[in-house]
Every structure is written in C-alpha cells, then in structure tokens.
N, C-alpha and C positions, 0 to 999 in steps of 0.2 A: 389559116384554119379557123373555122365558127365552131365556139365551143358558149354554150349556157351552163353557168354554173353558179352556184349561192353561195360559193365562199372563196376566200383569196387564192392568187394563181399563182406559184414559184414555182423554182429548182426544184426535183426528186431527192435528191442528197442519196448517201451511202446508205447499203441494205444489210440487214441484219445478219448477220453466218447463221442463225440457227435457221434449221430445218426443219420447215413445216410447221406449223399448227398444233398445239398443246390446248387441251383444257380439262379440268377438272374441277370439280363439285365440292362446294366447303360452304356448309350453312342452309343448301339449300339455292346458291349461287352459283352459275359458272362462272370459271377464271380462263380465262386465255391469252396465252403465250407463244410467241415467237413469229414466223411471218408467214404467209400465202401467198399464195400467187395464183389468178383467175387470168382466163382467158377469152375474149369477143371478139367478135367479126363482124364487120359491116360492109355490106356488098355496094356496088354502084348505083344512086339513083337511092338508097336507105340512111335512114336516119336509125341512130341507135342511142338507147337511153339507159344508162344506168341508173338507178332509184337508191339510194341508202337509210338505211334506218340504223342509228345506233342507241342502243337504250343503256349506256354502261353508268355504272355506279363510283366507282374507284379505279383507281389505277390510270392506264393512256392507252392508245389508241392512232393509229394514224391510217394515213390513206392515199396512196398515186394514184393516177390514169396517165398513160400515156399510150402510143403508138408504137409497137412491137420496134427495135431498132433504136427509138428514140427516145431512151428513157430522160435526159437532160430538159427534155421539150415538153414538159405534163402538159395535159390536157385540165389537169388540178391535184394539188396538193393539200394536202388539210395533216395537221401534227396536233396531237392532245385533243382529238377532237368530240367536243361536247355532246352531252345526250341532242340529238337531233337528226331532222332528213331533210333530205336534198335530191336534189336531179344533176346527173352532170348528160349532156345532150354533145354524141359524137354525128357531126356530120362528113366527114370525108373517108370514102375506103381505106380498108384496112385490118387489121389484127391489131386490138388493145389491150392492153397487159393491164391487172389491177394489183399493186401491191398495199397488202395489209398489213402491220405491223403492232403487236400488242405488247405489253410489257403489263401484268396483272391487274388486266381488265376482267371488272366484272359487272358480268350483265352481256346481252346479245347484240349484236349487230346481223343484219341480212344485206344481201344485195339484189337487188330484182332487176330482172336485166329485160329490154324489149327489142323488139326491130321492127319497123313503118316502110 
C-alpha cells in the first residue's frame, strides 16, 4: 500500500471506552474529550486525501488512519500531536476509518477530506 504522510508510521494501539466526542467552553476555549470516529471511501482509479489542521493549546491529542477491518495496519498514527498540518494521501480502494482521540484538549482540529 502507497501512503504519503508527514509524520511517523506505527501500530493503532487500544481505543478509548468513552463514547463520542465531548466539548466544552471555558475561558473562551474549547475543550475536547473522548474519541470519534470518521469515515471515507475511496473508489477504484482515486486517490483520497485527508488534510489535518490542529491548532490545540493544552492538553493531547491523537490521531489513526486505517483501512476499515485493519485497524493494526494504519495508514498513520500520530499520539500528543502538536499544533500542526499535514496530508496523509490514501491510494488503494476502500473504506477508512479515522480515529481521534482527546484527553482535554484545547483549541480546534478539522479534517478536510478530498477524492481526485
């Protein structure tokens, strides 16, 4: 599998129990907690890109890609990961999972997702 990516490539590791996505407003900040889970598709002959932007202040942060079935096999991993953006570039059909995971982060993250 071709995968472009700007940061180190590992294991998914164990996922969090809690459910769903928390945040809340304190100061004028959001805080958010607990995990997500996104879902993409990329057809035959397409290239798909996810884009990340994380703007957090405090607290962590993490981030999978993998292949729907194959979560041991990410596509990328990133744990505590710093204010910054990145491209991760899936080329092989499929359905890919993104799991996010926060423990009282503050500040935003998006994910902007394409297909070519």
């Amino acid at each position: 599998s071709l995968v472009f990516f700007l940061m180190l490539l590992s294991g998914c590791g164990s996922k969090s129990a809690q459910p769903g996505m928390t945040t809340d407003v304190r100061d004028g900040i959001t805080i958010h907690n607990g995990t997500e889970q996104l879902f993409y598709q990329v057809g035959n002959g397409q290239r798909g890109e996810l884009r990340f932007h994380f703007k957090g202040e405090t607290g962590s942060i993490s981030a999978c890609v993998y292949m729907k079935g194959y979560p041991d096999y990410p596509y990328y991993r990133g744990q505590n990961i710093p204010p910054s953006n990145f491209t991760v570039v899936l080329l092989d059909p499929g359905e890919y999972i993104v799991d996010i995971e926060a423990v009282d982060y503050a500040g935003d993250y998006t994910i902007d997702w394409s297909r070519r």
